[in-house]
C-alpha positions in Angstrom: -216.7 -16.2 6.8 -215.9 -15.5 10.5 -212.6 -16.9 11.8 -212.9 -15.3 15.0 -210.7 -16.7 17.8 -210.0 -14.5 20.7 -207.1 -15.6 23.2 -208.6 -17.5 26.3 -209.2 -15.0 29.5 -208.9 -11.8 27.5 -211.2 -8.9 28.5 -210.0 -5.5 27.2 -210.2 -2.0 28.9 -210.2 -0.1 25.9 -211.7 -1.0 22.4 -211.2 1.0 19.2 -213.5 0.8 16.5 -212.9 1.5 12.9 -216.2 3.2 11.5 -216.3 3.0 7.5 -217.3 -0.6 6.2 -216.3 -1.8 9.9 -219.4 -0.3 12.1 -221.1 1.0 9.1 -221.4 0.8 5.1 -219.5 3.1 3.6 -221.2 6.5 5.7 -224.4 4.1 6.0 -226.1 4.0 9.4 -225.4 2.4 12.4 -227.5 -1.1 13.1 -229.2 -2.0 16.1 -227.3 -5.2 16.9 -224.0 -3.1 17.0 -226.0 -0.8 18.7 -226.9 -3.3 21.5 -223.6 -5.3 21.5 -221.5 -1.6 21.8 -224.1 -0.4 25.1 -223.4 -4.1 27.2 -219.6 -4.1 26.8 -219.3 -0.9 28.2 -222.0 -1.8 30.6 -219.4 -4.4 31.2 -216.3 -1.1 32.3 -215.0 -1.0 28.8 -214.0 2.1 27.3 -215.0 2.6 23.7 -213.6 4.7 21.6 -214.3 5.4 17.8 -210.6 5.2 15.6 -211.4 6.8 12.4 -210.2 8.2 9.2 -212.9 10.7 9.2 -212.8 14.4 10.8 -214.8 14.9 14.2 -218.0 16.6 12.5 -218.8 12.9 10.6 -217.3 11.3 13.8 -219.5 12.7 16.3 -223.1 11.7 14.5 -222.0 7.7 14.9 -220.8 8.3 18.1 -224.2 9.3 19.5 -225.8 7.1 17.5 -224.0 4.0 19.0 -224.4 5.8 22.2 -221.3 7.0 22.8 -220.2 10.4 24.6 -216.6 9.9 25.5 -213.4 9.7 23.4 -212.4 9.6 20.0 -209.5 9.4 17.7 -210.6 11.0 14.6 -208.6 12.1 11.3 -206.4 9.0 11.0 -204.9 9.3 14.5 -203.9 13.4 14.3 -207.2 14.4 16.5 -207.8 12.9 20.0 -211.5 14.5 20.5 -214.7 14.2 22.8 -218.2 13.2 21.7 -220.1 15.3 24.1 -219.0 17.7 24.0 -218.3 17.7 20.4 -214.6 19.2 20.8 -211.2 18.5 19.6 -208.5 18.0 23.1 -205.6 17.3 20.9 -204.1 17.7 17.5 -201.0 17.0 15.6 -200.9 19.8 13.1 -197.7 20.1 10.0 -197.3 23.2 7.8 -198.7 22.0 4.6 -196.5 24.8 2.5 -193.6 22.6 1.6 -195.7 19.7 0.6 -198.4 21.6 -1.2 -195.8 23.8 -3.3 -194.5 20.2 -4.9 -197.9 18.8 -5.4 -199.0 21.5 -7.1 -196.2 21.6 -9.6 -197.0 17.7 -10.6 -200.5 17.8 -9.9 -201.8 21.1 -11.5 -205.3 20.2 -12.5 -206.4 18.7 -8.7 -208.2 19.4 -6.4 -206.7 20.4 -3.0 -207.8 20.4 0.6 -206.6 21.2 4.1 -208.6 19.8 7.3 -207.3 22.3 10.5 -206.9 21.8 13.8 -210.4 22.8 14.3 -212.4 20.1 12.1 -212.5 23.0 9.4 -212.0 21.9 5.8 -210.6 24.5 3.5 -210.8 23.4 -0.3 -210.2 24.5 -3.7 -213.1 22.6 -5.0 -215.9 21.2 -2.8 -216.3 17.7 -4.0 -219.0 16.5 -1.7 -219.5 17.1 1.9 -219.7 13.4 2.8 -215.7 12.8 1.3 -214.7 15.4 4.0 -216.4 16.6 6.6 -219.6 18.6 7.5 -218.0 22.3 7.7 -216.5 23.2 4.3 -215.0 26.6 2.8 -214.4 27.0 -0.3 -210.8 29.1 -0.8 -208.4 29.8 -3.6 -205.0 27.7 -3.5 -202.7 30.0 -1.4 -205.3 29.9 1.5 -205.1 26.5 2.0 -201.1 27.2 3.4 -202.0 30.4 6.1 -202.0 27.8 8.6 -201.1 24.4 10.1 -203.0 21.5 9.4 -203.7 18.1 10.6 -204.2 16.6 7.1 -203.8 17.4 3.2 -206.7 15.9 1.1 -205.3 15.8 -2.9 -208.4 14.5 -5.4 -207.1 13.8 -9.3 -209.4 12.3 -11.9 -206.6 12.2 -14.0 -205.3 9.5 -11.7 -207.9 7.3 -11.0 -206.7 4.7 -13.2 -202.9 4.9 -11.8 -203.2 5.9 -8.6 -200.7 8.5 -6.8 -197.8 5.7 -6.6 -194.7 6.8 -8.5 -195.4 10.6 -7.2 -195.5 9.4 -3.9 -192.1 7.8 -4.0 -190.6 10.7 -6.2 -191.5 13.1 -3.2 -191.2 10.9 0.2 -194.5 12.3 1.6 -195.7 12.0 5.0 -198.3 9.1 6.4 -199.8 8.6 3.3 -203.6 6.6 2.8 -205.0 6.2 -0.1 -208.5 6.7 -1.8 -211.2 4.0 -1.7 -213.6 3.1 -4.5 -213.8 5.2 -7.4 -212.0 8.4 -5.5 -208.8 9.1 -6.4 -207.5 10.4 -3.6 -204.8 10.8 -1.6 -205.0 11.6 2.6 -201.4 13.3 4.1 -200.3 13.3 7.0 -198.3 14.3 10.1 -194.6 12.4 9.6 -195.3 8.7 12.0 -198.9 9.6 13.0 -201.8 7.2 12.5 -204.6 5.8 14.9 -202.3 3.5 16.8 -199.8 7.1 18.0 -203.1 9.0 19.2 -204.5 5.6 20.7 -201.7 5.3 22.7 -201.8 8.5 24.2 -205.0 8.0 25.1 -204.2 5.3 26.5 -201.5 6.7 28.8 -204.0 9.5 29.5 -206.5 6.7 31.0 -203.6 4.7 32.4 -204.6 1.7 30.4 -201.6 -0.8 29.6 -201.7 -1.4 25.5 -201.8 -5.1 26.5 -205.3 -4.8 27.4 -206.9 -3.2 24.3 -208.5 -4.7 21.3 -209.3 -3.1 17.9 -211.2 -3.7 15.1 -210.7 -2.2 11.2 -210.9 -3.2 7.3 -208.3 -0.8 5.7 -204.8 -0.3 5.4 -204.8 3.1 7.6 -205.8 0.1 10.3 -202.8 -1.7 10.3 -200.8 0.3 12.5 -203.7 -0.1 15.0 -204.3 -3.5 14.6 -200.2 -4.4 15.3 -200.5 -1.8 18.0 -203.8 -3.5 20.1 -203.5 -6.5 22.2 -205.8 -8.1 20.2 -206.4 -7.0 16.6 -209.4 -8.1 14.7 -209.7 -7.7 10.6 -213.1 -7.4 9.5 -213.4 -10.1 7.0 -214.0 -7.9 4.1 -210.4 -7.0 4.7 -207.3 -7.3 2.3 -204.3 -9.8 2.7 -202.3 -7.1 4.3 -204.8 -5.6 6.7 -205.3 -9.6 7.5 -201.9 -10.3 8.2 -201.5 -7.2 10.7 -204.2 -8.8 12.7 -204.7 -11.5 15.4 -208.0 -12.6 14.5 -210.7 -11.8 11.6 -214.2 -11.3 11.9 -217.1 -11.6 9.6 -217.5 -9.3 6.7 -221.0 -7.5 7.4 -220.4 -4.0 8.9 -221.9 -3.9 12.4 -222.5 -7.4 12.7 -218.7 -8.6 12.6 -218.0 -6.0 15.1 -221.0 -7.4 17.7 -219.5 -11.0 17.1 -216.3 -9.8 18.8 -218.0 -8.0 21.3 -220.5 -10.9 22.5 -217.7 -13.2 22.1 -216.1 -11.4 25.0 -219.5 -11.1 27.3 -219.8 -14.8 26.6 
């Protein structure tokens, strides 16, 4: 059920939009009310800008299919990126030796993957195209550390039941997100970057004042955003935690919680 209750004389400048089970199912489609509710706010002179966990080549697609050809923060905040043209402008890269060496040492039988600078994912296993990105190479192990990265994707069957926890804490990784569904996975990234650090460069970039953005997400790699915004808004779907980082929660439906927000503010 929608809760939505957006502070009184509140128009933003800049909204960032969560795409998995926020705009879209779980890499479903985009709808046509979304669609239509994304084309008259920025009709209206807003700015808006995709905030994903996904890499620019599964970024790009939604992008144009909302209608969208500007900006977009990509790969949980360590890629600032156009549309059109589909190109990365920024990237916060880490050398993924160090963290790689240990992992492989408690982790032996996973499956390991590095996403660079570029939007290229370099695996040791592809374990589908969708989980990553749409350019893939398959490598062996020692490949994966030639060069600096903007994320380390770790997949272990063996830990779908328990989940990456007490390894996690043993080695003090970086940003950290976990898996979703029936994936055990575990995203790494660069130390203190998520969407809301590339947001507000982009921000500064555009001279827009924090104050007068609004964003909208589900999952825990949202709750930096949401804090960050002037307005947050939790989809409904979302857990406790993502809830609590947020101002204001939406309805659950993908797409259609999202256009409630955004003809709330036209209205």
């Amino acid at each position: 059920m929608s809760q939505l209750a957006l502070p009184a004389d509140f128009f933003p400048e800049l909204i960032a939009l969560d795409i998995d089970d926020t705009l879209t199912e779980h890499m479903g489609t985009v709808g046509e009310r979304v669609i239509d509710a994304v084309a008259a706010i920025r009709a209206a002179g807003v700015q808006v800008v995709l905030a994903t966990g996904r890499s620019l080549s599964t970024t790009a697609p939604v992008g144009r299919a909302l209608g969208l050809d500007g900006w977009a923060v990509c790969s949980n905040g360590a890629v600032l990126a156009t549309i059109e043209p589909q190109s990365v402008i920024d990237a916060i890269t880490f050398d993924p030796k160090p963290v790689l060496d240990q992992l492989v040492e408690q982790l032996p039988d996973a499956i390991f993957a590095v996403e660079d600078a570029h939007g290229i994912f370099l695996t040791t296993r592809t374990f589908g195209a969708d989980a990553l990105g749409m350019s893939i190479r398959e490598v062996a192990f020692e490949h994966l550390t030639v060069n600096p990265v903007v994320r380390l994707v770790v997949r272990s069957e063996d830990h779908r039941e328990d989940g990456f926890g007490e390894i996690v804490k043993q080695m003090g990784l970086h940003s950290v997100i976990f898996g979703i569904g029936d994936l055990a996975w575990m995203d790494i990234g660069p130390v203190g970057v998520n969407k809301a650090t590339m947001l507000a460069n982009l921000c500064t970039r555009l001279d827009i004042n924090q104050a007068n953005t609004l964003a909208i997400g589900d999952f825990t790699n949202d709750i930096e955003m949401l804090r960050w915004a002037g307005v947050g808004v939790a989809m409904g779907s979302a857990s406790a935690a993502v809830m609590a980082a947020a101002d204001t929660v939406t309805s659950s439906t993908p797409g259609i919680g999202v256009a409630e927000v955004l003809d709330a503010l036209l209205a």
